[in-house]
C-alpha positions as CSV (number, residue, x, y, z in Angstrom):
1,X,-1.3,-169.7,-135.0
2,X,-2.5,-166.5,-136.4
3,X,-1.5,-163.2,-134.9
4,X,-3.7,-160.6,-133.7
5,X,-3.4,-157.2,-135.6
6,X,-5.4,-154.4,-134.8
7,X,-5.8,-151.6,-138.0
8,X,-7.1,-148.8,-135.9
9,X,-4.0,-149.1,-133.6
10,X,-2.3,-146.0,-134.5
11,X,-5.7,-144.1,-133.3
12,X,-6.2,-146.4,-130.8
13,X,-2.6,-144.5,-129.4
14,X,-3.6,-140.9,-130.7
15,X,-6.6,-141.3,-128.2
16,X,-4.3,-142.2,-125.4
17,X,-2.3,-139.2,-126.0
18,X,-5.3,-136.7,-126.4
19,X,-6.6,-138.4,-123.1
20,X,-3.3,-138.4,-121.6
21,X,-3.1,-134.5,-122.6
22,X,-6.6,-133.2,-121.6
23,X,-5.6,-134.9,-117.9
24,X,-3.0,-133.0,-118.0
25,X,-5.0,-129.5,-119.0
26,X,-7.4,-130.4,-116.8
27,X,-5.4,-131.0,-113.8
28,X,-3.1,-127.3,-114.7
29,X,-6.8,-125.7,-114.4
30,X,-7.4,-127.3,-111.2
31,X,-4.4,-126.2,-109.9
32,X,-5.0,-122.5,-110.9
33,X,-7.9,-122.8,-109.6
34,X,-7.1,-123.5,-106.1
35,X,-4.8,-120.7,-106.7
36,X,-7.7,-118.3,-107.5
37,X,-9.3,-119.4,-104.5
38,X,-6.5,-119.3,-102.4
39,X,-5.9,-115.5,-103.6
40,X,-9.4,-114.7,-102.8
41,X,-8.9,-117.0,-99.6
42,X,-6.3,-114.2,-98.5
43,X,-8.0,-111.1,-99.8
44,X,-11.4,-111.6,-97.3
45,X,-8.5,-112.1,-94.8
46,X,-7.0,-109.1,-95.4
47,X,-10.3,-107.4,-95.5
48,X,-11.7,-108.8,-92.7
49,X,-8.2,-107.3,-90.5
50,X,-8.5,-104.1,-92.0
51,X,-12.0,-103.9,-90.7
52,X,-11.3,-105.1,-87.4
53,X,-8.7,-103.0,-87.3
54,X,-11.3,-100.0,-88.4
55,X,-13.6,-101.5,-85.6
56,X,-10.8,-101.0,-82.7
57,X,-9.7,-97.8,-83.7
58,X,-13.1,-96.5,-83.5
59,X,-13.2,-97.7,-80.1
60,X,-10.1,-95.7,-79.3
61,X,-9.1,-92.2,-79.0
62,X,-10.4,-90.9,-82.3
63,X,-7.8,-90.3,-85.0
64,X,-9.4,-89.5,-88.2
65,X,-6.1,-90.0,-90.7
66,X,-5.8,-94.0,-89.6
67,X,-9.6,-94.3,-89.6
68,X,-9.6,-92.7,-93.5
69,X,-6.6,-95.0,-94.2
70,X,-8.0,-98.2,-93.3
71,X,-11.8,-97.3,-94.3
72,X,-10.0,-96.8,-97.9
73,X,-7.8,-99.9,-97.6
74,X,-11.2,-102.0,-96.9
75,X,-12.9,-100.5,-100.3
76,X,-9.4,-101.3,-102.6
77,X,-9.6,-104.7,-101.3
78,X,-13.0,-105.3,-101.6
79,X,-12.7,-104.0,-105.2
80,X,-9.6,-106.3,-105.2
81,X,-12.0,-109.3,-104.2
82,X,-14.6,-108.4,-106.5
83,X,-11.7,-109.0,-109.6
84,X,-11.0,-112.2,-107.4
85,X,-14.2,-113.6,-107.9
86,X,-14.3,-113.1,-111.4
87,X,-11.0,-114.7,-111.8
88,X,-12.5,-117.7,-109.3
89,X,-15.7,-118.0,-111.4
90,X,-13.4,-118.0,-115.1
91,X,-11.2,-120.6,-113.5
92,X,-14.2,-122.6,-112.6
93,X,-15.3,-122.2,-116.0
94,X,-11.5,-123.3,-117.5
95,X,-12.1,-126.1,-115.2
96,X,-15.9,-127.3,-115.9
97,X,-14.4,-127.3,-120.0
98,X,-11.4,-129.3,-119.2
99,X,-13.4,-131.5,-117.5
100,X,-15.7,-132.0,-120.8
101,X,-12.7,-132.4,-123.5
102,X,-11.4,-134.9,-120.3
103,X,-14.5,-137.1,-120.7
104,X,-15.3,-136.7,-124.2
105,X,-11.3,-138.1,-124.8
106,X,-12.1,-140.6,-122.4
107,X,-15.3,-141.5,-124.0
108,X,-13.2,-141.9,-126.9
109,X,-10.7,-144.2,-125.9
110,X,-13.2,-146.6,-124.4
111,X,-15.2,-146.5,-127.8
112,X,-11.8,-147.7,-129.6
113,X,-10.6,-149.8,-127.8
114,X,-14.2,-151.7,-127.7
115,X,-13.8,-152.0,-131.1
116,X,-10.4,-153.3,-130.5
117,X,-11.9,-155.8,-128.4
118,X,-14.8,-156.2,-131.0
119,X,-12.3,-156.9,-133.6
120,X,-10.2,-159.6,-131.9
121,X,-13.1,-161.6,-130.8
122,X,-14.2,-161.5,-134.7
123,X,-10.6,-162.3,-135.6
124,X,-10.3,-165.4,-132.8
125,X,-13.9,-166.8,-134.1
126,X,-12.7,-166.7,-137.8
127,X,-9.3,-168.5,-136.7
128,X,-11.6,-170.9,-134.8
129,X,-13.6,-171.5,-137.7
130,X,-10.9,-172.2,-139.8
131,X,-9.5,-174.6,-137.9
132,X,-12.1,-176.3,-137.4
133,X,-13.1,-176.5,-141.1
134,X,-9.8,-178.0,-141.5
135,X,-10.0,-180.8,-139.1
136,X,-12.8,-181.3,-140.8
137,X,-11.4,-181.5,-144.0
138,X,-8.8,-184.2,-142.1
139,X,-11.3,-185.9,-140.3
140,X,-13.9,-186.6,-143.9
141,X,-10.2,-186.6,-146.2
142,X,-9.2,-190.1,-143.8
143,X,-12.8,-191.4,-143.5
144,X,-13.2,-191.4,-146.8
145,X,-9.5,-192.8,-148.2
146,X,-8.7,-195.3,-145.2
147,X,-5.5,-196.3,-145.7
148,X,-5.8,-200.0,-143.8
Protein backbone atom coordinates (compact mmCIF):
# COMPACT_ATOMS: atom_id res chain seq x y z
CA UNK A 1 0.00 0.00 0.00
CA UNK A 2 0.88 3.52 -0.72
CA UNK A 3 2.44 5.69 1.96
CA UNK A 4 1.26 8.91 3.13
CA UNK A 5 3.60 11.91 2.44
CA UNK A 6 2.80 15.24 3.32
CA UNK A 7 4.90 18.21 1.17
CA UNK A 8 4.12 21.05 3.49
CA UNK A 9 5.63 19.01 6.44
CA UNK A 10 8.62 20.98 7.01
CA UNK A 11 6.15 24.10 7.64
CA UNK A 12 3.80 22.13 9.04
CA UNK A 13 6.88 21.90 12.03
CA UNK A 14 8.04 25.60 11.58
CA UNK A 15 4.42 26.45 12.74
CA UNK A 16 4.82 24.20 15.75
CA UNK A 17 7.96 25.93 16.77
CA UNK A 18 6.64 29.57 16.12
CA UNK A 19 3.56 28.39 18.29
CA UNK A 20 5.61 26.62 20.55
CA UNK A 21 7.80 30.02 20.90
CA UNK A 22 4.99 32.71 21.09
CA UNK A 23 3.66 30.31 24.29
CA UNK A 24 6.58 30.80 25.53
CA UNK A 25 6.79 34.86 25.04
CA UNK A 26 3.54 35.00 25.95
CA UNK A 27 3.76 33.19 29.21
CA UNK A 28 7.47 35.34 30.13
CA UNK A 29 5.00 38.46 29.72
CA UNK A 30 2.52 37.08 31.97
CA UNK A 31 4.91 36.40 34.43
CA UNK A 32 6.36 39.99 34.34
CA UNK A 33 3.32 41.03 34.58
CA UNK A 34 2.28 39.64 37.84
CA UNK A 35 5.53 41.01 38.74
CA UNK A 36 4.42 44.63 37.81
CA UNK A 37 1.43 44.06 39.73
CA UNK A 38 2.93 42.61 42.57
CA UNK A 39 5.48 45.71 42.78
CA UNK A 40 2.61 48.08 42.60
CA UNK A 41 0.75 45.48 45.05
CA UNK A 42 3.58 46.43 47.64
CA UNK A 43 3.95 50.16 46.86
CA UNK A 44 -0.02 51.05 47.90
CA UNK A 45 1.10 48.98 50.92
CA UNK A 46 3.85 50.90 51.70
CA UNK A 47 1.82 53.96 51.02
CA UNK A 48 -1.07 53.14 52.80
CA UNK A 49 1.58 52.49 56.32
CA UNK A 50 3.23 55.57 55.74
CA UNK A 51 -0.11 57.33 55.93
CA UNK A 52 -1.39 55.55 58.72
CA UNK A 53 1.62 56.12 60.30
CA UNK A 54 1.17 60.09 59.35
CA UNK A 55 -2.51 59.64 60.76
CA UNK A 56 -1.21 58.35 64.39
CA UNK A 57 1.44 60.65 64.70
CA UNK A 58 -0.88 63.45 64.24
CA UNK A 59 -2.84 62.06 66.91
CA UNK A 60 0.17 62.23 69.18
CA UNK A 61 2.20 64.71 70.81
CA UNK A 62 3.06 66.84 67.73
CA UNK A 63 6.54 66.45 66.35
CA UNK A 64 6.83 68.22 63.18
CA UNK A 65 10.41 66.48 61.74
CA UNK A 66 8.55 62.76 61.73
CA UNK A 67 5.30 64.35 60.44
CA UNK A 68 7.56 66.10 57.37
CA UNK A 69 9.37 62.79 57.03
CA UNK A 70 6.59 60.56 56.42
CA UNK A 71 4.24 63.31 54.63
CA UNK A 72 7.34 63.26 52.10
CA UNK A 73 7.76 59.55 52.11
CA UNK A 74 3.86 59.25 51.04
CA UNK A 75 4.47 61.77 47.91
CA UNK A 76 7.97 59.63 46.67
CA UNK A 77 5.89 56.63 46.85
CA UNK A 78 2.95 57.82 45.30
CA UNK A 79 5.23 59.16 42.54
CA UNK A 80 6.84 55.70 42.78
CA UNK A 81 3.21 54.11 42.06
CA UNK A 82 2.39 56.38 39.51
CA UNK A 83 5.80 54.88 37.41
CA UNK A 84 4.18 51.48 38.68
CA UNK A 85 1.19 51.82 36.86
CA UNK A 86 2.77 52.81 33.77
CA UNK A 87 4.97 49.75 33.98
CA UNK A 88 1.45 47.71 34.94
CA UNK A 89 -0.33 49.16 31.90
CA UNK A 90 3.00 48.52 29.25
CA UNK A 91 3.11 44.94 30.71
CA UNK A 92 -0.53 44.60 29.97
CA UNK A 93 0.11 45.83 26.66
CA UNK A 94 3.38 43.27 26.13
CA UNK A 95 0.80 40.86 27.27
CA UNK A 96 -2.49 41.77 25.10
CA UNK A 97 0.42 41.48 21.87
CA UNK A 98 1.74 38.20 22.97
CA UNK A 99 -1.45 37.07 23.19
CA UNK A 100 -2.21 38.12 19.39
CA UNK A 101 1.13 36.63 17.69
CA UNK A 102 -0.10 33.38 20.34
CA UNK A 103 -3.42 33.06 18.36
CA UNK A 104 -2.42 34.16 15.09
CA UNK A 105 0.49 31.15 15.36
CA UNK A 106 -2.17 29.04 16.56
CA UNK A 107 -4.42 30.04 13.88
CA UNK A 108 -1.71 28.97 11.69
CA UNK A 109 -1.00 25.71 12.72
CA UNK A 110 -4.64 24.66 12.61
CA UNK A 111 -4.85 26.04 8.93
CA UNK A 112 -1.83 23.56 8.06
CA UNK A 113 -2.41 20.99 9.46
CA UNK A 114 -6.17 21.05 7.81
CA UNK A 115 -4.58 20.96 4.79
CA UNK A 116 -2.56 18.18 6.05
CA UNK A 117 -5.67 16.47 6.79
CA UNK A 118 -7.11 17.85 3.35
CA UNK A 119 -4.37 16.29 1.58
CA UNK A 120 -4.46 12.75 3.03
CA UNK A 121 -8.00 12.33 2.54
CA UNK A 122 -7.29 13.30 -1.27
CA UNK A 123 -4.36 11.01 -1.28
CA UNK A 124 -6.42 7.85 0.45
CA UNK A 125 -9.50 8.57 -2.20
CA UNK A 126 -6.93 8.51 -5.20
CA UNK A 127 -5.35 5.13 -3.63
CA UNK A 128 -8.98 3.94 -3.31
CA UNK A 129 -9.67 4.75 -6.75
CA UNK A 130 -6.83 3.03 -8.04
CA UNK A 131 -7.48 0.04 -6.52
CA UNK A 132 -10.53 -0.19 -7.44
CA UNK A 133 -9.85 0.51 -11.13
CA UNK A 134 -7.59 -2.33 -10.91
CA UNK A 135 -9.91 -4.89 -9.55
CA UNK A 136 -11.72 -3.80 -12.10
CA UNK A 137 -9.32 -4.30 -14.69
CA UNK A 138 -9.13 -8.15 -12.92
CA UNK A 139 -12.57 -8.58 -12.58
CA UNK A 140 -13.46 -7.55 -16.82
CA UNK A 141 -9.48 -9.07 -17.78
CA UNK A 142 -11.09 -12.82 -16.32
CA UNK A 143 -14.72 -12.25 -17.53
CA UNK A 144 -13.68 -11.67 -20.68
CA UNK A 145 -10.67 -14.62 -21.13
CA UNK A 146 -12.22 -17.44 -18.91
CA UNK A 147 -9.85 -19.80 -18.73
CA UNK A 148 -12.38 -23.09 -18.18
Amino acid sequence: MAKFIYKMENILGIKYKLEDQAKTSYGIARKKLMKEEERLSELITRLEEYQDKGKELRMQKLDIMKLKEYTEASEIVKEEIKLQELAVKKAEQQVELARERLNAAMLERKTHEKLKENAKEVFFLEVASGERKEIDELVSFRYNNPTN
